[in-house]
C-alpha positions in Angstrom: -13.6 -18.4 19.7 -11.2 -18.2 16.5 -9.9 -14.5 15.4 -8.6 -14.0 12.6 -7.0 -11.1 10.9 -4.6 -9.6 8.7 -1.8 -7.4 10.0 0.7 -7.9 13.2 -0.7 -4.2 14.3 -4.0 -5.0 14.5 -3.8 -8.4 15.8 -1.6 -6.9 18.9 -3.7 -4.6 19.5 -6.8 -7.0 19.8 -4.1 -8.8 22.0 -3.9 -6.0 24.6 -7.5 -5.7 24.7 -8.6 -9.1 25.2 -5.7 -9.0 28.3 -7.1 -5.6 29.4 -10.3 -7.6 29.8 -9.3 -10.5 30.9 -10.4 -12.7 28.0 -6.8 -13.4 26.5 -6.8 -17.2 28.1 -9.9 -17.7 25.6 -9.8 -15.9 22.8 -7.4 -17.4 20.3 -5.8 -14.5 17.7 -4.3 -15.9 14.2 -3.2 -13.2 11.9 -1.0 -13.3 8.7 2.2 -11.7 8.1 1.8 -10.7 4.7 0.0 -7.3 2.6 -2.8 -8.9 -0.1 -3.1 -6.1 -1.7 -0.1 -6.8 -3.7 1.5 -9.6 -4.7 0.0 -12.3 -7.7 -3.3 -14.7 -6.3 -2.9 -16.8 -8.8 -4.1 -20.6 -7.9 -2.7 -19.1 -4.5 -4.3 -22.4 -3.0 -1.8 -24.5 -5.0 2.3 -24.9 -4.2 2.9 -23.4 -8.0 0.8 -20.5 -7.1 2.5 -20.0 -3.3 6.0 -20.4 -4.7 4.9 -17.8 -7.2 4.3 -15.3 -4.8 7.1 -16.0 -2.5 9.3 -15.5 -5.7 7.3 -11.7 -6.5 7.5 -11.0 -2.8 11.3 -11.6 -2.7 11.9 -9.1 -5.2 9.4 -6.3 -3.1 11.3 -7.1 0.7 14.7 -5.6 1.0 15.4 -8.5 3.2 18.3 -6.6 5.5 18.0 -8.3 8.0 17.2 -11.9 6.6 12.8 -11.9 7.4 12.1 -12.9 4.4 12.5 -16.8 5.2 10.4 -15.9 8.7 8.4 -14.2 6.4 7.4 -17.8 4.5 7.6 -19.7 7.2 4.9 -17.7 8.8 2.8 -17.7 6.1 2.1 -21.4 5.9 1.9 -21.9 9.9 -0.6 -19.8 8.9 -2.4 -21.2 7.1 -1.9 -24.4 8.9 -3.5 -22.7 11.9 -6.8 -22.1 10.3 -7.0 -25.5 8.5 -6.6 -27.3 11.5 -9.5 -25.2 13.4 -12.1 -27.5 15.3 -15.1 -27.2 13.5 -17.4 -26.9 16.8 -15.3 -22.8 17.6 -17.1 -20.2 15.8 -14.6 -17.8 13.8 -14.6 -14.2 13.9 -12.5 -12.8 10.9 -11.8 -8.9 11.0 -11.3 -6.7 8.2 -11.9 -3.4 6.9 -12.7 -1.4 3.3 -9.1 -2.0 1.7 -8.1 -4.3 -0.8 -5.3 -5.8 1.6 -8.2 -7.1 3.9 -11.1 -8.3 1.8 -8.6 -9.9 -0.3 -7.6 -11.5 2.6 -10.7 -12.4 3.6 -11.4 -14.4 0.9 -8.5 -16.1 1.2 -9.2 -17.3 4.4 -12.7 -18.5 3.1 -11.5 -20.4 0.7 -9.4 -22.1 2.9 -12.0 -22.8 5.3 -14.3 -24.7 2.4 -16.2 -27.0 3.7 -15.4 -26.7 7.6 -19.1 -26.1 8.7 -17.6 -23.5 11.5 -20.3 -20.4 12.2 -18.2 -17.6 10.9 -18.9 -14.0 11.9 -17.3 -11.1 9.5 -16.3 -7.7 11.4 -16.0 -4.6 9.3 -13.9 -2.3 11.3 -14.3 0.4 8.8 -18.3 0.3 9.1 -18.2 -0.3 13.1 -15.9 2.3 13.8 -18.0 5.0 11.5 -21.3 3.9 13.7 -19.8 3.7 16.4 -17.5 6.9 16.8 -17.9 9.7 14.1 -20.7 11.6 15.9 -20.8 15.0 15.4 -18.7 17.0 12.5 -15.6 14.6 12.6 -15.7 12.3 10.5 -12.9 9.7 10.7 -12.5 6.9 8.0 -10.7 3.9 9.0 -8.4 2.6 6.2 -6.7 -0.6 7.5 -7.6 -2.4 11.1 -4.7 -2.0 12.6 -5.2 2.4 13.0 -7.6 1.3 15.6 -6.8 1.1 19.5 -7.4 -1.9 21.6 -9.8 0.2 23.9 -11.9 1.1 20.5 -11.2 -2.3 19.1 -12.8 -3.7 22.1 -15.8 -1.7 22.1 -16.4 -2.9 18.2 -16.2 -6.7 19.1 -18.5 -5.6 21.8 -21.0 -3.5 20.4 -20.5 -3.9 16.7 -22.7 -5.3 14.5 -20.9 -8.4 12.7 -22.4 -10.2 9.8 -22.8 -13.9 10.0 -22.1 -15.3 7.0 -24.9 -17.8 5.1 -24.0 -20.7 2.8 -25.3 -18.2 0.2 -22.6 -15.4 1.4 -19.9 -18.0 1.5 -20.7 -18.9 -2.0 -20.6 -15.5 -3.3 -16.9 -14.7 -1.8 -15.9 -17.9 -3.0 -16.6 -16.6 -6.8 -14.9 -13.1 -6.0 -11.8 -15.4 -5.3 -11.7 -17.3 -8.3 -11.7 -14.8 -10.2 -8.9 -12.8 -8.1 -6.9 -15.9 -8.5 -7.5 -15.9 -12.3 -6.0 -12.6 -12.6 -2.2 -12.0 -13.4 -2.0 -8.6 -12.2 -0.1 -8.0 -8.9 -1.8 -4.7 -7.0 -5.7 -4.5 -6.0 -7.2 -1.4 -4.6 -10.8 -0.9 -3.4 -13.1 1.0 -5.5 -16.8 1.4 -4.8 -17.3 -1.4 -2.3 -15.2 -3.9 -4.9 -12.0 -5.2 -5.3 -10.5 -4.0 -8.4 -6.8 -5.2 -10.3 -5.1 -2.6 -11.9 -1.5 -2.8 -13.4 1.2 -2.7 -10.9 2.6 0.5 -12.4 -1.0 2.3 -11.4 1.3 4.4 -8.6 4.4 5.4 -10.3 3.0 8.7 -11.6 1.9 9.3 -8.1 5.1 9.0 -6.8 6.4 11.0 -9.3 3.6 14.0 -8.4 5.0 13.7 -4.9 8.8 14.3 -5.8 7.9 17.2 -8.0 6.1 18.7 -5.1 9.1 18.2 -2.4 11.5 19.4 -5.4 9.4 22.9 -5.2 10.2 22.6 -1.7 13.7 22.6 -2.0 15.6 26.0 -2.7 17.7 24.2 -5.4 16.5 21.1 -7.0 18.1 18.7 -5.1 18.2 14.5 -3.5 15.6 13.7 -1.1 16.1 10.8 1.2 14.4 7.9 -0.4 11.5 7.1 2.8 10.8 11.2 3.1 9.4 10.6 -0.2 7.9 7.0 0.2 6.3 9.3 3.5 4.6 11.9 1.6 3.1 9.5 -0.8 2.1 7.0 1.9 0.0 10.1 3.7 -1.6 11.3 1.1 -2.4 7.9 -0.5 -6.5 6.5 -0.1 -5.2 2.7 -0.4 -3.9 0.4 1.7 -0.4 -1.0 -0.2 2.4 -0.6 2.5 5.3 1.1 2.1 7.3 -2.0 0.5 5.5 -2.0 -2.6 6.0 2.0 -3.1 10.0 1.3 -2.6 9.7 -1.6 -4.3 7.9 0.7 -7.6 10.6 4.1 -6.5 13.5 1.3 -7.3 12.0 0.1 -10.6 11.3 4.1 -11.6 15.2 4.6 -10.9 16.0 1.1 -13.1 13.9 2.9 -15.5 16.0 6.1 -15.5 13.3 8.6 -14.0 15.2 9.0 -10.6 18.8 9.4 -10.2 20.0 7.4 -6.9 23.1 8.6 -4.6 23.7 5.7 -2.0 22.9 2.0 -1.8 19.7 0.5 -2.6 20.2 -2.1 0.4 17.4 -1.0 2.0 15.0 2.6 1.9 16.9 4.3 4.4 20.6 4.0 2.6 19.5 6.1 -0.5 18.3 9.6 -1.9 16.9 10.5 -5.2 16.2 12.8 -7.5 14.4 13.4 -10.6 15.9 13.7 -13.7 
């Protein structure tokens, strides 16, 4: 069997507990090295619309320590992983109810168009809530890879996947066309959908979350740049990463909202403060 998923966290984590149970040898994991809830889709299927995003994506990586070209490379080993899947291996592609994921998903989908593989969809988000919030705690899982192998194990085997019809197939395969029809950069999940929104849709967020650590302070003061990217990431209900919110805090301080002490090489050589 073919897994397939969309994070380095989750995907070791399925690692260590397909080895825990001694299934590693069989079970082949392929996972991307990239966040689709940001970046442009557009005609993502064609080299214009890759080269696009590796040009957007550029400008959101503070490449320190030289990834980025990994990064690419990556990507299209990839993608030439899944295209050169044997069509008799069923596929097993996990996700979960962020926009990162089920973009993502159909993604893969629309690369696997016209393989006649079986392909089984597992929705960690729904598993995990059937599985494990008994009782008064409630947990809500927002991307795959907050889940531990021994609970990631116990979804693949008592889950309830979804097999995916022709019909099913056809109906992700218009939700991506009209993601990749669409200019704007940032998707979050809304009420079971995918839904594009301008890729400022954080920035007063982030600047909610600097007021409230200014209140903190006893004189209005810098904040280091990722204690800030830290209280917006835990209090955030998307899935965007923590590139894309330093990657937004550097274009509020281009756009004269934050004043910056240090160098913007990378999150952790800088402080700001509002002006």
């Amino acid at each position: 069997m073919i897994h397939i998923l969309f994070g380095q966290s989750s995907a070791g984590s399925l690692r260590a507990a397909f080895r825990k149970k001694g299934i590693d040898k069989k079970e082949q994991i392929i996972s991307f090295w990239d966040m689709f809830s940001i970046g442009p889709v557009l005609r993502l299927h064609e080299e214009t619309g890759l080269e696009a995003r590796f040009d957007w994506m550029k400008d959101v990586m503070n490449d320190e320590f030289g990834e980025f070209q990994e990064y690419i490379q990556s990507f299209q080993k990839t993608i030439d992983r899944i295209l050169s899947i044997p069509e008799e291996l069923l596929i097993f592609i996990w996700t979960a109810d962020n926009a990162h994921e089920q973009t993502g998903l159909r993604f893969v989908l629309d690369i696997l168009k016209g393989k006649n593989n079986d392909i089984t969809v597992i929705n960690t988000t729904k598993s995990y809530g059937e599985l494990f919030n008994a009782g008064r705690r409630q947990y809500t899982v927002l991307h795959s890879g907050e889940i531990n192998p021994d609970k990631l194990q116990i979804i693949y085997d008592q889950g309830e996947g979804r097999v995916l019809t022709d019909h099913d197939k056809e109906d992700y395969g218009d939700e991506w066309n009209f993601l990749t029809e669409n200019r704007e950069t940032l998707r979050i999940w809304r009420n079971g959908r995918i839904v594009s929104v301008p890729e400022d849709y954080y920035d007063p967020f982030i600047i909610q979350k600097a007021k409230k650590l200014h209140r903190r302070q006893e004189t209005k003061d810098f904040m280091k740049s990722a204690r800030l990217i830290g209280e917006v990431l835990g209090h955030l209900d998307q899935y965007v990463g923590d590139a894309f919110l330093e990657y937004r805090l550097r274009k509020l301080i281009e756009k004269g909202v934050f004043d910056v002490e240090g160098s913007l090489i990378a999150m952790r050589y800088y402080s700001v403060k509002l002006r």
